[in-house]
C-alpha positions in Angstrom: 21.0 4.8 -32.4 21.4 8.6 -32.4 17.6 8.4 -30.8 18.1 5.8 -28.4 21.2 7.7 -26.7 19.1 10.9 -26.6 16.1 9.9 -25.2 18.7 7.9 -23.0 20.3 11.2 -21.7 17.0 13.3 -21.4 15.3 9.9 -18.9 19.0 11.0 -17.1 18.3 15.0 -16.9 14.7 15.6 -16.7 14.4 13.9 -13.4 17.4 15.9 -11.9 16.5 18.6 -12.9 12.8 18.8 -12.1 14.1 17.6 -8.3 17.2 20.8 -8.4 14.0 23.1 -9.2 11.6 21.8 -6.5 14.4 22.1 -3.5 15.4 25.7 -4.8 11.5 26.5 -5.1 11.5 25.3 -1.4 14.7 27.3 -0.7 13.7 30.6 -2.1 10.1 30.3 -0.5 11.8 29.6 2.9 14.3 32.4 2.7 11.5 34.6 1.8 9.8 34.0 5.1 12.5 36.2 6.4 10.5 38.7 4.6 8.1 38.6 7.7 10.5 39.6 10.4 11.1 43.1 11.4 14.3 44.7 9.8 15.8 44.9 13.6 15.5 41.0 13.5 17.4 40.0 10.8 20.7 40.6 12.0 22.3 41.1 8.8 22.3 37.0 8.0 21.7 36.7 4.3 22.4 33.1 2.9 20.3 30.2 0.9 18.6 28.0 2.9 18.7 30.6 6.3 14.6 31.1 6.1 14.0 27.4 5.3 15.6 26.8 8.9 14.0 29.3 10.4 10.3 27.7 9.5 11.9 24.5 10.5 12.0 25.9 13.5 9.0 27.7 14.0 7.0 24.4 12.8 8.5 22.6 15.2 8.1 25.0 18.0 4.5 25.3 17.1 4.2 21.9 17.7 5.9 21.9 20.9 3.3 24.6 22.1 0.2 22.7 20.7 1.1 19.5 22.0 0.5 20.8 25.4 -2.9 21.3 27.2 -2.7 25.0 26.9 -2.0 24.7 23.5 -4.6 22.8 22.6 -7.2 24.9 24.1 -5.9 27.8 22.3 -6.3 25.6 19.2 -9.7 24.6 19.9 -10.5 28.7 20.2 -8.8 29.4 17.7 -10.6 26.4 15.2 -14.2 27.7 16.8 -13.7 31.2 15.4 -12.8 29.7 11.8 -16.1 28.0 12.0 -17.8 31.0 12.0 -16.3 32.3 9.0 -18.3 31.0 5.9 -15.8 31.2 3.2 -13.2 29.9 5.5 -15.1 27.3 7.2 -15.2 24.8 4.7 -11.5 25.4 3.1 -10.0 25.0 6.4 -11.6 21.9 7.5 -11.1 19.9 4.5 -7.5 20.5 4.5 -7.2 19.9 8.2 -8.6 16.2 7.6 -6.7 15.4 5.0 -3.3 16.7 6.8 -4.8 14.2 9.7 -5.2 11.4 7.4 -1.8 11.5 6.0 0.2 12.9 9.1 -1.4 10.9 11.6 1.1 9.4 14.3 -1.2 8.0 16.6 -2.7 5.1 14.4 -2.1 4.2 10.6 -3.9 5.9 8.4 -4.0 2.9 6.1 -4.1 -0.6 6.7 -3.0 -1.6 3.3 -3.1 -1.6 0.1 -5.7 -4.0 -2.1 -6.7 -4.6 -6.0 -10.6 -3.0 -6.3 -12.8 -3.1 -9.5 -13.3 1.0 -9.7 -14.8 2.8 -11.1 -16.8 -0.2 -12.6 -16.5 -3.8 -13.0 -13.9 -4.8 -14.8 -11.4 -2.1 -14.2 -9.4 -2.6 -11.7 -7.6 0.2 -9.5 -5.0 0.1 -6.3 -6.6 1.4 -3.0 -5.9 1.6 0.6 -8.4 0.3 3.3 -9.3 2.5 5.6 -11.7 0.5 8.0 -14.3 -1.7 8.2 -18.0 -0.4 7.6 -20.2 -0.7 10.2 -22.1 -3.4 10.7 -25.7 -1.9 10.8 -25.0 -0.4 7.4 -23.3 -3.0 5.7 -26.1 -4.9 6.5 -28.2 -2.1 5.3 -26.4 -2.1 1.7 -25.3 -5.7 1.1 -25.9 -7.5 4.1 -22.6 -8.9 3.9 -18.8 -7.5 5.5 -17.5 -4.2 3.5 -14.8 -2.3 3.8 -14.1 1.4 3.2 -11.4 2.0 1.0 -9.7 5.2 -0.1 -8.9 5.5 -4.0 -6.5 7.8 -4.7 -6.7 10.4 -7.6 -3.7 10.6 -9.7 -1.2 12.9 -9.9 -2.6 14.6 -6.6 -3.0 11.3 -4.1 -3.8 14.0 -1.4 -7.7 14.0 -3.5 -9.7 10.9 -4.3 -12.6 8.7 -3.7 -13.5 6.9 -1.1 -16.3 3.8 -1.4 -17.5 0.9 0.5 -16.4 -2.3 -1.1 -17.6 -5.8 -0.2 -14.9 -7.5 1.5 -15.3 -10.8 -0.7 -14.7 -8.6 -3.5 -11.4 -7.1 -2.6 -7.9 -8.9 -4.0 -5.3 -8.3 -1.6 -1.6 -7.6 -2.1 1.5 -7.7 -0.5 1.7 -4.0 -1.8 2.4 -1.0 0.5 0.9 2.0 0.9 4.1 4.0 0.0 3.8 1.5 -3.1 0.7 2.5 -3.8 1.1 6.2 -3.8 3.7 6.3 -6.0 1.5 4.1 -8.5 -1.1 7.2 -8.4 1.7 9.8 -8.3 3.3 8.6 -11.7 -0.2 8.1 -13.2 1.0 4.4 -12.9 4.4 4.9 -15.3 6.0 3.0 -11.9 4.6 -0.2 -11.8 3.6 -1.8 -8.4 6.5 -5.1 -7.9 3.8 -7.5 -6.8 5.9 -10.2 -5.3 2.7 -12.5 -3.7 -0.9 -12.2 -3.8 -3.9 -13.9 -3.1 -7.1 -13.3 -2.5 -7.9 -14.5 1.2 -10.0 -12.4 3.9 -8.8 -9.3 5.4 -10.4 -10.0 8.8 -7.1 -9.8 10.8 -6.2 -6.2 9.1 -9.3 -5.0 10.0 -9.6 -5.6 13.7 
């Protein structure tokens, strides 16, 4: 009894409190981007959470400046010069595509999320389509439809494998992607709530 109420209480605290430290982790490292402003800048405003707006702010009014045409030439300088740097080159590039795969407003990312054998027959895995695989090299490899689909790595979703799956070989799900995150995330302790699935063809999600 004394074992079930404890472990009871600690399923109650250890959640809160991890989530109370990340959000004052955030806080502090926002309020120390005050840090960066001259002294004569400041004006004397010293409370939590003051730096944390302030990036806010200067994201979003970055964004407001690289939206535009001038922005994005200054951009596209600015990216060009990285490329010449070899240490930076690669670090910089791999992170940008990633941040354009997951904040990507103009098109989804992901169609959905399917059941794929991975990383061998017989163990299955959740995975996101991304698109369908050309047909010239599908027909190269299998000579039938595939589909590349993005797998995930777990607890860090923003790494993982991506493979090129026969479309007859793909169990699709009624699953989404924010579903299937969170299964990689929790190194699947929260388990997918499958309502319907059925393996059928995925030709209309891929079009």
């Amino acid at each position: 009894m004394f074992k079930k109420y404890f472990s009871a209480g600690l399923l109650f605290w250890i959640p809160l409190a991890i989530t109370v430290w990340i959000l004052n982790m955030i806080v502090d490292f926002g309020d120390h981007l005050l840090d960066l402003l001259p002294p004569t800048w400041r004006l004397g405003i010293d409370f939590p959470g003051f730096g944390l707006i302030l990036g806010f702010c200067l994201i979003l009014a970055t964004g407001l400046v690289v939206a535009n045409i001038l922005g994005q030439k200054l951009v596209q300088l600015w990216e060009s010069l990285l490329e010449k740097i070899p240490v930076v080159r690669p670090i910089y590039s791999g992170v940008k595509q990633i941040a354009n795969t997951l904040l990507s407003q103009q098109e989804r990312s992901f169609e959905k999320a399917v059941l794929i054998q991975f990383p061998q027959p017989g163990q299955w895995t959740l995975g996101l389509i991304v698109k369908s695989v050309d047909k010239n090299l599908s027909d190269m490899m299998t000579g039938e439809p595939m589909l590349t689909v993005f797998v995930p790595t777990a607890p860090n979703p923003t790494s993982g494998y991506v493979v090129m799956v026969r479309q007859s070989d793909i169990q699709e799900t009624d699953l989404s992607v924010d579903e299937a995150f969170k299964f990689h995330v929790s190194l699947g302790v929260v388990s997918p709530n499958l309502r319907n699935s059925a393996k059928v063809s995925l030709e209309k999600s891929t079009k």
